[in-house]
Structure formats: C-alpha cells, structure tokens
MARROVO-202097 format. One record per residue (C-alpha): x, y, z. Coordinates in nm, 4 decimals, padded with zeros to 6 digits. Example, Ala and Ser with C-alpha at 12.3 -4.5 7.8 and 13.67 -1.06 7.14 Angstrom:
% MARROVO-202097
<<01.2300, -00.4500, 00.7800>>;
<<01.3670, -00.1060, 00.7140>>;
***
This chain:
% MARROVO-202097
<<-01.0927, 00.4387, 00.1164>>;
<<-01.4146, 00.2842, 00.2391>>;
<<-01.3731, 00.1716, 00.6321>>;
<<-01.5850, -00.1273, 00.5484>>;
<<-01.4854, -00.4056, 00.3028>>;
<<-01.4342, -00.2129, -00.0541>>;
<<-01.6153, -00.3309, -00.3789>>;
<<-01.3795, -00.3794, -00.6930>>;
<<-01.3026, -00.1040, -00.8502>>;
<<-01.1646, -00.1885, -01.2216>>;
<<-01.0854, 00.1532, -01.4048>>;
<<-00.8530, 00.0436, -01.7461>>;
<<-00.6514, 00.3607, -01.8088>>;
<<-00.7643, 00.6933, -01.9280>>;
<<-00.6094, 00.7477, -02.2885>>;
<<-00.5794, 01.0978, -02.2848>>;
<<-00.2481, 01.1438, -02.4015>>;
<<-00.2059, 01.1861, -02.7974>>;
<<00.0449, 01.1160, -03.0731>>;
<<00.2726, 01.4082, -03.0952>>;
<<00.2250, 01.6910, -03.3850>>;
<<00.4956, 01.5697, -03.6297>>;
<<00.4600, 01.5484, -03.9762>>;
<<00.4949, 01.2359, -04.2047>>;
<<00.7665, 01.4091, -04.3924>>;
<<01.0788, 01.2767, -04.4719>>;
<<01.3998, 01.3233, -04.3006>>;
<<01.6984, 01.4677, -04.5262>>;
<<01.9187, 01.1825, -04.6525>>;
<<02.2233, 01.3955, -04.4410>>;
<<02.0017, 01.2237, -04.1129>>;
<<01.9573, 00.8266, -04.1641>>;
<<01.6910, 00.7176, -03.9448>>;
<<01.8565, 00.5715, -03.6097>>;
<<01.8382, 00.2383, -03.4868>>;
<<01.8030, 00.1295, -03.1294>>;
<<02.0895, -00.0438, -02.9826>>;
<<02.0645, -00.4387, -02.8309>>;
<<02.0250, -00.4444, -02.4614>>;
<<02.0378, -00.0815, -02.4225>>;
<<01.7377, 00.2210, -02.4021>>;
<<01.9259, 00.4272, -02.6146>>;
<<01.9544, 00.4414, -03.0006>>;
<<02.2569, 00.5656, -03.2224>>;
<<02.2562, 00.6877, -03.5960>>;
<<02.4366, 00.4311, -03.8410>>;
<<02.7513, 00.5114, -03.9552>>;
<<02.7744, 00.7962, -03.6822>>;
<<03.1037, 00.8880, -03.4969>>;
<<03.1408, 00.7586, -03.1240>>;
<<03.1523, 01.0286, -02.9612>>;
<<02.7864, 01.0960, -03.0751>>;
<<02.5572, 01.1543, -02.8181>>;
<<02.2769, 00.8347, -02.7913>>;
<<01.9267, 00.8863, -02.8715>>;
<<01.6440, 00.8110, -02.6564>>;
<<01.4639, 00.4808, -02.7979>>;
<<01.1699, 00.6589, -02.8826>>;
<<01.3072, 00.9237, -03.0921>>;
<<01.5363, 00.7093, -03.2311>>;
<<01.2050, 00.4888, -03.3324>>;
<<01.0368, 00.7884, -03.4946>>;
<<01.2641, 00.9779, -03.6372>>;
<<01.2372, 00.8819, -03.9794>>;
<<00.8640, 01.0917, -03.9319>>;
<<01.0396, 01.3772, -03.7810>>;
<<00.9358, 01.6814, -04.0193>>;
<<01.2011, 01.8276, -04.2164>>;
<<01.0320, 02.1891, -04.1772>>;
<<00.8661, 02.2071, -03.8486>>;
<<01.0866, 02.2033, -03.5594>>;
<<01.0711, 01.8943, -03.2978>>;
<<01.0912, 01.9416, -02.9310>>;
<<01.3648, 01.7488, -02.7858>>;
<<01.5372, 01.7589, -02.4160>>;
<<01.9383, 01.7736, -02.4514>>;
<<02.1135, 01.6260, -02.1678>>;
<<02.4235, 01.7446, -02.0174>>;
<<02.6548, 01.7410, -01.6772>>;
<<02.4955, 02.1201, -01.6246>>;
<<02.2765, 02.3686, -01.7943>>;
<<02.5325, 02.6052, -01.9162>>;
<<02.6840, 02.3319, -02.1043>>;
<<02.3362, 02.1723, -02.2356>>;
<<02.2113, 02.5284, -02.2963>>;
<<02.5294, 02.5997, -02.5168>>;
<<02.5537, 02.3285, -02.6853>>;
<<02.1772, 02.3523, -02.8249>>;
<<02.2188, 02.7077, -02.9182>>;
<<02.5475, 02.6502, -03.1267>>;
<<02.3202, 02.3724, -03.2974>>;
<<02.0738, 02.5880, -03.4090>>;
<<01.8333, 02.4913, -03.1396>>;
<<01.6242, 02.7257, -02.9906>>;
<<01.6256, 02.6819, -02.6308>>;
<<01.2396, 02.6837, -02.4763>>;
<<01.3055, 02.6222, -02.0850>>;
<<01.5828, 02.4126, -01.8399>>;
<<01.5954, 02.1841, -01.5440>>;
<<01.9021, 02.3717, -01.3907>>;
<<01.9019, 02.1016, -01.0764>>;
<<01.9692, 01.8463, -01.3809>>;
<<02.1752, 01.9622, -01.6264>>;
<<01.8880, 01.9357, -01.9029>>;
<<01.7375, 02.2025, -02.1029>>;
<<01.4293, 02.1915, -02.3758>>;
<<01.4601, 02.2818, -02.7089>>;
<<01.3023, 02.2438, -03.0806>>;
<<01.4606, 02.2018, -03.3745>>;
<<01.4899, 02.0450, -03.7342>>;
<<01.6594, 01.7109, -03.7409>>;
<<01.9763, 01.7950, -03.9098>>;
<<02.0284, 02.0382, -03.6065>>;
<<01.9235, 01.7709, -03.3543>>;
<<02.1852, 01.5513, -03.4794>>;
<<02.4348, 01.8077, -03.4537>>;
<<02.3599, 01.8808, -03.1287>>;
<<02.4597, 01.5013, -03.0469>>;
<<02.8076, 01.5796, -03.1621>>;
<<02.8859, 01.9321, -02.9593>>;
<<03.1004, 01.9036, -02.6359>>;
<<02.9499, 01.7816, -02.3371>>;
<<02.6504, 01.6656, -02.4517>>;
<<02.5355, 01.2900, -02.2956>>;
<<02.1721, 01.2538, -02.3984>>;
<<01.9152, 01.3710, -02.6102>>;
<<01.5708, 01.2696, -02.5320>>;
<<01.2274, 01.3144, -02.7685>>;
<<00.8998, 01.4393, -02.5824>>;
<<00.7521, 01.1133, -02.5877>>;
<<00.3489, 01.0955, -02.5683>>;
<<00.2196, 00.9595, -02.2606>>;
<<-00.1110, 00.8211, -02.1000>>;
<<-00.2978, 00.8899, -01.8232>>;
<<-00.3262, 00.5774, -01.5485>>;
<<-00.5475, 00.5200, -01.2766>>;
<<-00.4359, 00.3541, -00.9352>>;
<<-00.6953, 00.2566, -00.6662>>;
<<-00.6710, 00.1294, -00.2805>>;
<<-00.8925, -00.0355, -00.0681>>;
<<-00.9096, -00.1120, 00.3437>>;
<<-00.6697, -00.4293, 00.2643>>;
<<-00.4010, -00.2091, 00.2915>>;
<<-00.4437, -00.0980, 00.5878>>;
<<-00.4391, 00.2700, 00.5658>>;
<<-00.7568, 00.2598, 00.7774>>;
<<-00.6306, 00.0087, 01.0700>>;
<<-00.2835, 00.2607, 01.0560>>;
<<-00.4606, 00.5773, 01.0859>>;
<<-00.6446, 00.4092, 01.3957>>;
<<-00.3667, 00.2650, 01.5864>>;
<<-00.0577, 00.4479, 01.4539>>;
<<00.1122, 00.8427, 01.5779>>;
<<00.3398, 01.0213, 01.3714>>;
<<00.6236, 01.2464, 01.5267>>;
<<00.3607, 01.5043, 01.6229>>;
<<00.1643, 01.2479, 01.8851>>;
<<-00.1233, 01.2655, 01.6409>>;
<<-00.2802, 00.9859, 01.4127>>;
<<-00.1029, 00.8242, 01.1158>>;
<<-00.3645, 01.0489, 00.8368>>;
<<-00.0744, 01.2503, 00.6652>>;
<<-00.1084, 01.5938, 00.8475>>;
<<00.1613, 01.8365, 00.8142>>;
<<00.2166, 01.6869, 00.4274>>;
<<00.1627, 01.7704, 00.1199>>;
<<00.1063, 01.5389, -00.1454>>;
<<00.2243, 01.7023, -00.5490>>;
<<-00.1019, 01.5190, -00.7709>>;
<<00.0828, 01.5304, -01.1075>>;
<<-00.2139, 01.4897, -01.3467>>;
<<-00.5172, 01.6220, -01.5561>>;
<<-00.6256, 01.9144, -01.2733>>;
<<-00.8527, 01.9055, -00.9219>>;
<<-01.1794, 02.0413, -00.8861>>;
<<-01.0370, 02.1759, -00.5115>>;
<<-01.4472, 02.2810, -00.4121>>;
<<-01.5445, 01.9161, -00.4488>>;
<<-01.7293, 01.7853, -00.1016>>;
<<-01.4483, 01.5113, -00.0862>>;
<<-01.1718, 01.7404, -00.0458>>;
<<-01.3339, 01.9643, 00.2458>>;
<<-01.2046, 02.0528, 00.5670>>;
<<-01.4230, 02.0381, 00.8672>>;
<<-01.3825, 02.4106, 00.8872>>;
<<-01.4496, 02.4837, 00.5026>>;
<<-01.1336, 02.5170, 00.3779>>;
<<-01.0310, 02.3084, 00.1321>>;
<<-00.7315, 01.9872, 00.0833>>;
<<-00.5930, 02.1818, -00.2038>>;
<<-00.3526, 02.4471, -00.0572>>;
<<-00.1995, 02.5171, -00.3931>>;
<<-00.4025, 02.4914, -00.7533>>;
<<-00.1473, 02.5102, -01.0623>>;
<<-00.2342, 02.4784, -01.4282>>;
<<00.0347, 02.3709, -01.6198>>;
<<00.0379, 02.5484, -01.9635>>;
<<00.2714, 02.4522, -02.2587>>;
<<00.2783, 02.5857, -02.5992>>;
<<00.0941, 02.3843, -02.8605>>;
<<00.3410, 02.5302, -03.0983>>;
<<00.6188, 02.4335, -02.8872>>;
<<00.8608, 02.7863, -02.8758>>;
<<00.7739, 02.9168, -02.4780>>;
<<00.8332, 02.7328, -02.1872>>;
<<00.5567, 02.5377, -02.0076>>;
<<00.4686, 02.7759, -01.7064>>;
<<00.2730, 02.6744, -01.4044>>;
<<00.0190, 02.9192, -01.3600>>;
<<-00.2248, 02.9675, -00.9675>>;
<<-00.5545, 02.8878, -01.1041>>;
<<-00.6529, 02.9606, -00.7711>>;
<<-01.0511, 02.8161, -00.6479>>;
<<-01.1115, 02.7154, -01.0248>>;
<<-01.1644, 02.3595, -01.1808>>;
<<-00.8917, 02.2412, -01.3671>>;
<<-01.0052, 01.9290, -01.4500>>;
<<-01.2996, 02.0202, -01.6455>>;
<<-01.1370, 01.9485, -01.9535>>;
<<-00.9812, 01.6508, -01.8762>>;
<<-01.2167, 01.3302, -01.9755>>;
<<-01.2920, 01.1388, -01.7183>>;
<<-01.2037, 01.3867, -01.4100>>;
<<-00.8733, 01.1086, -01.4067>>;
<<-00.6657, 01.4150, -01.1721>>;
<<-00.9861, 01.4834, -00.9039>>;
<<-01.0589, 01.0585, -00.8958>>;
<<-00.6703, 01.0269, -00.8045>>;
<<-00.6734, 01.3560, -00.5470>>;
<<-00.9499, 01.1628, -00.3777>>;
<<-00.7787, 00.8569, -00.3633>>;
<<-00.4688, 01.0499, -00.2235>>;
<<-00.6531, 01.2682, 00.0199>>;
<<-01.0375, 01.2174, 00.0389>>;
<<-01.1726, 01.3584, 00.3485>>;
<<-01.4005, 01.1773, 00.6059>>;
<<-01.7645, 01.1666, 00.4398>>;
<<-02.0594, 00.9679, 00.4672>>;
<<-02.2855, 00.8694, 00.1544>>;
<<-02.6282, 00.8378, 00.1352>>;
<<-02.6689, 00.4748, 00.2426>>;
<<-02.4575, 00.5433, 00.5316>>;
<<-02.1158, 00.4376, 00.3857>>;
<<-01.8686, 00.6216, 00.5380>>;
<<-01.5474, 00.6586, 00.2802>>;
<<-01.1625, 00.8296, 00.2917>>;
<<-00.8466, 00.8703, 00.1287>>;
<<-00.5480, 00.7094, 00.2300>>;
<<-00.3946, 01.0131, 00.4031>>;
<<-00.7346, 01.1696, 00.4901>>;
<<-00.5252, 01.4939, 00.6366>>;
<<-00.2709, 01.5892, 00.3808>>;
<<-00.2453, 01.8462, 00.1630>>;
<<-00.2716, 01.8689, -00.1675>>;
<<-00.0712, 02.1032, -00.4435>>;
<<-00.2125, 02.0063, -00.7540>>;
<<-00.0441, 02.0316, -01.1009>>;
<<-00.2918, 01.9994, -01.3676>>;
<<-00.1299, 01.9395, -01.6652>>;
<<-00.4850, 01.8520, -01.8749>>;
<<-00.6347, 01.6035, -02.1266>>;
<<-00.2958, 01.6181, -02.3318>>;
<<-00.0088, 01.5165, -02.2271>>;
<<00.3784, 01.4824, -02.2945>>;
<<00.6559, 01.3899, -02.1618>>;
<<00.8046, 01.8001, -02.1756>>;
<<00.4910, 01.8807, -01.9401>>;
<<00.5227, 01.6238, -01.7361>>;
<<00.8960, 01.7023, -01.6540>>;
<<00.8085, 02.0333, -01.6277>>;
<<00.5664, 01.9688, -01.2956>>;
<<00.8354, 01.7085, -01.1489>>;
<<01.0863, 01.9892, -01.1823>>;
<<00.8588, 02.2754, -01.0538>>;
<<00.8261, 02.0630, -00.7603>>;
<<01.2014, 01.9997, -00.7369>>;
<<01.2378, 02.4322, -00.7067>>;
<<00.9557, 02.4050, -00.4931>>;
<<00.8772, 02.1770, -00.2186>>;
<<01.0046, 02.3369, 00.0539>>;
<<00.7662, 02.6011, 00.0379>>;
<<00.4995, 02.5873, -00.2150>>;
<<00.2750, 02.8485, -00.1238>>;
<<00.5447, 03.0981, -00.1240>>;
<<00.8123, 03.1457, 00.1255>>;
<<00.5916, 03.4138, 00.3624>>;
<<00.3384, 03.1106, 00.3967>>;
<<00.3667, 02.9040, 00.7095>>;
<<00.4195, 02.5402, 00.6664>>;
<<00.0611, 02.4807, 00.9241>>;
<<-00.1036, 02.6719, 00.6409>>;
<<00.1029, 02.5192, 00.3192>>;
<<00.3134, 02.1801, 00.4370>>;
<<00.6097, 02.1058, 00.2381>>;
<<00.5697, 01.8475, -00.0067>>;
<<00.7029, 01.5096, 00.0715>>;
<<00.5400, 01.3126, -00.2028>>;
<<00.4207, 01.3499, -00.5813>>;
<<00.1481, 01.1309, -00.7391>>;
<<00.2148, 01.0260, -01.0657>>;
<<-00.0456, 00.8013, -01.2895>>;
<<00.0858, 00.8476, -01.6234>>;
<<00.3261, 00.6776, -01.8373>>;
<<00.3952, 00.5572, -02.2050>>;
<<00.1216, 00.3174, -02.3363>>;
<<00.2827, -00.0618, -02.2581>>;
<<00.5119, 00.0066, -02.0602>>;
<<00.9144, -00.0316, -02.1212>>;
<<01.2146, -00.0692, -02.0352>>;
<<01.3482, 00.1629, -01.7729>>;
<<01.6367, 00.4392, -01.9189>>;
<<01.8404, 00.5951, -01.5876>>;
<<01.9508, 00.8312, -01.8452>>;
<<01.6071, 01.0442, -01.9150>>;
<<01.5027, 01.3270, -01.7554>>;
<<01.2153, 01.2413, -01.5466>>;
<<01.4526, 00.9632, -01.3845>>;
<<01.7185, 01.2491, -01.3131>>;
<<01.4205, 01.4367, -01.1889>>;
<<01.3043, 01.2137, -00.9539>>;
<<01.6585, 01.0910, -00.8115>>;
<<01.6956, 01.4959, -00.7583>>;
<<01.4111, 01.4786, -00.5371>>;
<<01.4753, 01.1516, -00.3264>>;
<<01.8277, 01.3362, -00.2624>>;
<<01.5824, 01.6230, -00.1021>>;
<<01.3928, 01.3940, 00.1060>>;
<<01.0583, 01.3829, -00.1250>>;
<<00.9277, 01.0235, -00.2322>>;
<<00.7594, 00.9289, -00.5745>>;
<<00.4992, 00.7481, -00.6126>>;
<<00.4148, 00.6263, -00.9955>>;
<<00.1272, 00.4186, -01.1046>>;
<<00.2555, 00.0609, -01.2497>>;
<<00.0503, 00.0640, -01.5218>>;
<<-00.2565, -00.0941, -01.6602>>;
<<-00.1153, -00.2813, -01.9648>>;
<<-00.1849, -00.6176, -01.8217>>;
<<-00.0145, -00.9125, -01.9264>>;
<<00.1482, -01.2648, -01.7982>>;
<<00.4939, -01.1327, -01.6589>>;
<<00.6411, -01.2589, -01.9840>>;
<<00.6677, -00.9096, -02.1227>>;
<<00.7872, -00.5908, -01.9717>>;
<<00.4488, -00.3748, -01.9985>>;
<<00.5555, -00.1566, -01.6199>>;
<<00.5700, 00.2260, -01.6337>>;
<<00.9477, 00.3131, -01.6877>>;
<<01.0330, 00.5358, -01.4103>>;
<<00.8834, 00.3300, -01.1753>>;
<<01.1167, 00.0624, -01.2305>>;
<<01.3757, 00.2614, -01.0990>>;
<<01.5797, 00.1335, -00.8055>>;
<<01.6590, 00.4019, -00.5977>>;
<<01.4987, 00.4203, -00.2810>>;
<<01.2427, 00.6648, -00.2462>>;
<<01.0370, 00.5813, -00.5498>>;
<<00.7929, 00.3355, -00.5746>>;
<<00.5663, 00.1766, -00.7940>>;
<<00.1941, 00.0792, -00.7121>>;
<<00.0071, -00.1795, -00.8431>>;
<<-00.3832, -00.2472, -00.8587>>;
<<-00.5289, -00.5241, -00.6277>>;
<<-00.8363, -00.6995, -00.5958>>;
<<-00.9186, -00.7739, -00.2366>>;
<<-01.2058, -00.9893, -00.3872>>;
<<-01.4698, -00.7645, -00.1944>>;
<<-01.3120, -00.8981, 00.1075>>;
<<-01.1553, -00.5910, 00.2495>>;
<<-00.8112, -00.8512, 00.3122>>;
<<-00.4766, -00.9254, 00.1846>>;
<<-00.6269, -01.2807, 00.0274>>;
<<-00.6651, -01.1662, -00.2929>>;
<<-00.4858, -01.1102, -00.5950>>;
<<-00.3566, -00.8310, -00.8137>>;
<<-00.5972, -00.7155, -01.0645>>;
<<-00.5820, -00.8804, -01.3763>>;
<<-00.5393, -00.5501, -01.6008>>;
<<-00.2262, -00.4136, -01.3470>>;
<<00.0771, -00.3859, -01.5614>>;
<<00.3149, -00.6802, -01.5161>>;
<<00.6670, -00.7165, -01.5995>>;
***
C-alpha cells in the first residue's frame, strides 16, 4: 500500500473463469430436470423419494444440459469419505480425488448415475463444479495497515508487518522473481510456488505440482494472482518519482496456488483442501518454520459471477470451517457485482458466519488516504 494518500484504484473483475464443458444434450426422460427448492440453496428432482439426497442449486439449474454421454464432474457429500467414496462407486461413479478432513469425494458421471448416487446410504449432498470468476480486492493507507505496522508489536517484540506468516494466494499463479516480492537479502516472498493442474477431461485428480522459481501466472490474463500477491505481501520499494509503496503485511510469506486462467469450483476446493493437509508445514516437514512459516491465512478473489446465496452445505464452506477449527483464517473477496443492497450479488462463502472468515470489500478513500469515504461503487452488495 502506498504510505502516502493512495489514488483510486477501480479494477471490475477479471472474467477468467468459463462455462463448464457440457454438452447441450438432453437428459434421459428416467432424470427430470430438478427444480430448486423455496428458501433453500438446494434443489430436489420432482416426484423423487425423500430420502433423496438435495442437489446443489446450480446443478439442479443446469441439469437439463447435462450430456447424456459424457460424464459430469460432481462432488458427493457424506459424514466421511469411506461412505461418500462407496456410495459413488456403487453408482457407477468413478471416483477422481477426496477431501478426507470433509467427508467429500470427486467424481464424474452420467446423470442417471448421479441421481442414483442421491439415493445410496449416507449420502447428504451432491454438489456440481460450478464455474467461477476471478475478483480483484484492493487496500489503501485508510486502513491503516501502514499506521499499525508503525506503532504496533506482535508476540515476537517486532513490528505488526506479518513476519513469521504465511499467507495461501488462492488464484491464477505468482511471478515469485518480480521486484515487489524481494527480500532485502534476495530471496524471495514466495517460499512455496504450486501449480495446480486438473484434467481438462475430468478422470485424474487435480494435483498441486512445485513449479519452483517459474511464472505461473503467465497465462493468466491480466497477472489477477501476482496483482493480489502484491497487495497481500508487496515488499518496501520506491518508484521512480519517489513514491515509496507496500503490501499490507510487507513481511509475510507467501505459498502460492496457481490454479490459472480457468477456473472451477473442483480446483478451487482442491487448493483450500491442499492447504487444509498442509499448513502446518508447507515446505515439507524437514523445513524450519523461520525458513517456511505455517500458514495462517488464504487469499481468495474468486467466486460465482453475481454473487448468491450462501449454502453451509458445499464443500468449500466445509473446507473453510475445517480450517478455522485449525486456527487458519479466510479471507474472500466480496465481489464486484455492484448493485443497491436490494439484491444479494456477495460471494457465497464469504457470507458465512463462522468466525474466522471474512469478507472484504472495495473502498474509495476519495484520494484522501482516510476513512471519509465510501465503498466503491462496483463492490458487491447484498
């Protein structure tokens, strides 16, 4: 964040996220399209027994384009993985990865054996892989990350800058070589690079792989993930004209989960739950913590396009309740939708109540550098 009062910075969000590969083809009569129950997040097939396991509202919106011949990637929720994992494979699902800390595993199948898996024992949820968008959060000295970082100790005696954290950037990649994420001694704020790779054709498991010193946000439009790792953790530098600029925790640490230009809700999930196995050490266990902190926060700025209404029953919400309970804190962006307040247009999971996550909206300190200002007129309301 600039130490002297910060110009506007308006940046709508990065649509990088696209529609999901499904065909146009007709469901089988056998699987009636589903309809989304009033007042609820969750959608259940007409006519259907009641012990049926609900729907997500998205798949139960699109599932009259579901293809009758390519399989579908859905997530299949249960009270653990042995049952979910069971219960897809006696469906005729075939089983790509699991959240074990969650009871959820992934899996792709035709819709006739997606509704069956509704019906098997044990079963509570089943949840489509939902296209999302990239968002963009920024911060300014009205904050007063600056004025903390000057005046404020943590637990070690030393300033307020987030030193001896790491910070999990869930996004489109880091360039960690970039001059704004350099060390005084050359090292760089990215202890740990990951590329997250998924299948396009949706059989293997998304695996997060060390991409090491490279750029993973070169194919990600708009460098969205290295704009948000600055914002997280830019170190002290001084421009040309003598502006002198910083993140809001100018000494944290950064593990970095690109997940690229395309995202979905699987990938996503994937990263949260990586982190979930990980945090405590995510350099490896034979990696000291002054080398590699612990993470104790993950950046997210991505969501579905307009927002929602929050569901305590998907798997990112399980995902993130999983980590409060380990004493990490998420952070998602609110959204950049807009709006009057009449209409719910807020990132989902951000909506959340549990304590420990936290949603951030966009401000406009008017150029002023203050807390007189308003909050930016395209920040999601709702």
């Amino acid at each position: 964040m600039r130490s002297n009062p910060s110009r506007r910075l308006r940046l709508g969000a990065v649509t990088l996220a696209t529609a999901t590969a499904l065909t146009s083809a007709t469901v089988a009569a056998a699987s009636p399209a589903p309809q989304v129950g009033s007042g609820s997040a969750v959608g259940a097939l007409p006519g259907a027994a009641s012990t049926k396991a609900p729907l997500s509202s998205w798949l139960s919106a699109h599932w009259s384009t579901l293809s009758a011949v390519t399989p579908t990637t859905v997530m299949v929720h249960a009270a653990d993985v042995a049952t979910a994992r069971r219960a897809a494979t006696a469906s005729g699902l075939v089983v790509r990865e699991a959240f074990d800390k969650i009871g959820v595993v992934v899996a792709a199948g035709l819709p006739l054996q997606i509704d069956a898996v509704r019906s098997q024992a044990g079963v509570s949820y089943v949840e489509g892989n939902e296209p999302i968008d990239l968002l963009l959060s920024t911060s300014s000295t009205a904050t007063c990350g600056s004025e903390a970082r000057a005046t404020l100790t943590g637990a070690n005696g030393k300033a307020l800058d987030g030193s001896g954290v790491s910070v999990a950037v869930i996004d489109s990649g880091v360039d960690p070589t970039h001059p704004f994420l350099q060390n005084a001694d050359g090292t760089s704020a990215v202890v740990k690079n990951l590329k997250m790779i998924c299948d396009p054709l949706e059989v293997l498991p998304c695996q997060a792989v060390d991409a090491g010193s490279l750029n993973t946000d070169l194919l990600a439009a708009g460098g969205h993930g290295m704009h948000v790792s600055g914002i997280v953790a830019g170190r002290d530098v001084t421009l040309s004209d003598g502006t002198k600029m910083h993140g809001a925790a100018p000494g944290a640490s950064l593990v970095s989960l690109g997940t690229g230009a395309v995202l979905l809700i699987v990938g996503a999930d994937s990263a949260l739950n990586w982190v979930l196995e990980h945090h405590a050490a995510p350099c490896g266990a034979g990696v000291p913590a002054s080398t590699c902190p612990p993470i104790k926060v993950t950046s997210n700025s991505y969501g579905p396009s307009g927002g929602g209404e929050f569901d305590p029953n998907s798997a990112t919400v399980k995902l993130q309740r999983a980590l409060v309970k380990e004493g990490v804190v998420t952070v998602w962006a609110n959204g950049n939708d807009g709006g009057d307040g009449s209409a719910n247009l807020s990132n989902p999971p951000g909506q959340d109540p549990t304590g420990g996550i936290i949603s951030v909206a966009s401000y406009f300190d008017r150029n002023t550098g203050t807390r007189n200002g308003t909050v930016s007129d395209f920040s999601s309301r709702g």
